[in-house]
C-alpha positions as CSV (number, residue, x, y, z in Angstrom):
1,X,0.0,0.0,0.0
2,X,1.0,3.8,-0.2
3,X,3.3,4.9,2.8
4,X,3.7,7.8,4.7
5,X,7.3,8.7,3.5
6,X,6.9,12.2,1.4
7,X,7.9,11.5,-2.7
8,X,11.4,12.0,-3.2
9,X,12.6,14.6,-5.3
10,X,14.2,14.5,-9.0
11,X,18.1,13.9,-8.8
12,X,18.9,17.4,-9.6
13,X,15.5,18.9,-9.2
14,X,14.3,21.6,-7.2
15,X,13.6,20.5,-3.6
16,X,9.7,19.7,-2.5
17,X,8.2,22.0,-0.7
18,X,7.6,21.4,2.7
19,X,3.7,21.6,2.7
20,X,3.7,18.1,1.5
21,X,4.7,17.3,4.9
22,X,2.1,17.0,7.6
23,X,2.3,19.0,10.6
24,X,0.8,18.0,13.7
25,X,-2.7,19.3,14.0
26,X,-2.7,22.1,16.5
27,X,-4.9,19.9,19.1
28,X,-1.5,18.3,19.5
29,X,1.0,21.1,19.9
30,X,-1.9,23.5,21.4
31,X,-3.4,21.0,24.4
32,X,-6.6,21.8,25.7
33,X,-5.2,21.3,29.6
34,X,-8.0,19.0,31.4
35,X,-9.3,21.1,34.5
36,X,-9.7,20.0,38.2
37,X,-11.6,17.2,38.9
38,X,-12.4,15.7,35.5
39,X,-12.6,11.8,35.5
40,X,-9.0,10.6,33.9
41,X,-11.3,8.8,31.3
42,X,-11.9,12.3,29.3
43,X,-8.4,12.0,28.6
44,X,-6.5,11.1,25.5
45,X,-4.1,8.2,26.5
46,X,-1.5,9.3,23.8
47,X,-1.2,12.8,25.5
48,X,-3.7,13.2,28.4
49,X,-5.4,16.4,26.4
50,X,-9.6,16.1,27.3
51,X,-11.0,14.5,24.0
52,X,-13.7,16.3,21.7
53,X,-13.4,12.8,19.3
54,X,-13.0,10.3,21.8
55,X,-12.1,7.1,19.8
56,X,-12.3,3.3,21.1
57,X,-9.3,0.9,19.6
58,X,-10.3,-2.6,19.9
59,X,-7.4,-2.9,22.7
60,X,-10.0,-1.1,25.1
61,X,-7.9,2.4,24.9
62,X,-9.5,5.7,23.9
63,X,-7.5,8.8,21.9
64,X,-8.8,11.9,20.5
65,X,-9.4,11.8,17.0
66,X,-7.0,14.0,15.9
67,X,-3.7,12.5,17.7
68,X,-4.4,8.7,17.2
69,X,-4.4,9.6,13.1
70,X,-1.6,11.6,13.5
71,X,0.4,8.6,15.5
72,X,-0.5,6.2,12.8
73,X,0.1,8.4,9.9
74,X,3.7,9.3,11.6
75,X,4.7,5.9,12.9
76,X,2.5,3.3,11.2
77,X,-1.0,1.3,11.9
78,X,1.0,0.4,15.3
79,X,-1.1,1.1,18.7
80,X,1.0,3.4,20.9
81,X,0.1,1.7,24.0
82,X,0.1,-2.2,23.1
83,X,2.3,-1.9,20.3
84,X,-0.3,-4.0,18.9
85,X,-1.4,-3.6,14.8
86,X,-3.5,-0.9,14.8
87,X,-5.3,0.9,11.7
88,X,-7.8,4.2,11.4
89,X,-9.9,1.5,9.9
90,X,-10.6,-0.4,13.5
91,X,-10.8,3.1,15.6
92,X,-14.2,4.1,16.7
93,X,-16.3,7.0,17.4
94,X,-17.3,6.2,21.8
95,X,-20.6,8.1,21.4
96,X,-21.3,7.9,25.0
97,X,-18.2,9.1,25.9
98,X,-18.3,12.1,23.8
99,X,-21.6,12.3,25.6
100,X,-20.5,11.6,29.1
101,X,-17.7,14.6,28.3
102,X,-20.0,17.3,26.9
103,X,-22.4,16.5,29.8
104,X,-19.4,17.2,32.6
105,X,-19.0,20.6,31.3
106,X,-22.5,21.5,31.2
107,X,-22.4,20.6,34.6
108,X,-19.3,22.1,35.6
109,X,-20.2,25.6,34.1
110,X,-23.5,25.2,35.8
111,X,-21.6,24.8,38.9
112,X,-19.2,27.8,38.4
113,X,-22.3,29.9,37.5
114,X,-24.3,28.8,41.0
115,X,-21.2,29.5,43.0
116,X,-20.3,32.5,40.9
117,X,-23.8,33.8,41.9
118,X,-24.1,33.1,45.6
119,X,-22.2,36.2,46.9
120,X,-23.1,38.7,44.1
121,X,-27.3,38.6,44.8
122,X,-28.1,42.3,44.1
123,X,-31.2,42.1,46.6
124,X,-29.0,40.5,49.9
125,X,-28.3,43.9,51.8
């Protein structure tokens, strides 16, 4: 199949410009830091960034979208944690975690917003 090894240039010829080779995505080099008190679950097990694209390997582990495809297209259909064959192909969307995520911060805003609230009551005098 094709591989993830950029074309090599004509013997002679200009060089390729770098574009043809992929950055990481700035999920990866930008982390979204997890705040306190979220369940190590939410986490990417590649990087430990909370996940927005939580995906399931069939090894049980879970790695946002983004970082997962960017291990494979850098190192190979190898599974970072098991070492264990490992293509985009067997990755899945975990709906309920996604869910289960999306829900936490709801709640956690809702939270912030109660406590936010308590001591600024523009009738408590």
């Amino acid at each position: 199949g094709p591989t993830a090894e950029p074309p090599a240039a004509a013997v002679g010829g200009p060089p390729l410009p770098t574009t043809l080779l992929k950055a990481p995505p700035k999920s990866i080099t930008a982390p979204t830091k997890a705040p306190a008190g979220m369940p190590p679950e939410f986490l990417c097990a590649i990087n430990g960034h909370v996940m927005k694209n939580p995906m399931r390997s069939p090894h049980g582990h879970v790695f946002e979208r983004e970082t997962i495809e960017y291990w494979i297209f850098k190192s190979g259909s190898i599974c970072p944690l098991t070492g264990k064959p490992l293509s985009k192909e067997q990755l899945s969307l975990d709906r309920a975690l996604q869910d289960r995520i999306v829900a936490w911060y709801i709640e956690e805003s809702r939270r912030a917003q109660a406590s936010a609230g308590a001591g600024n009551d523009l009738y408590s005098f």
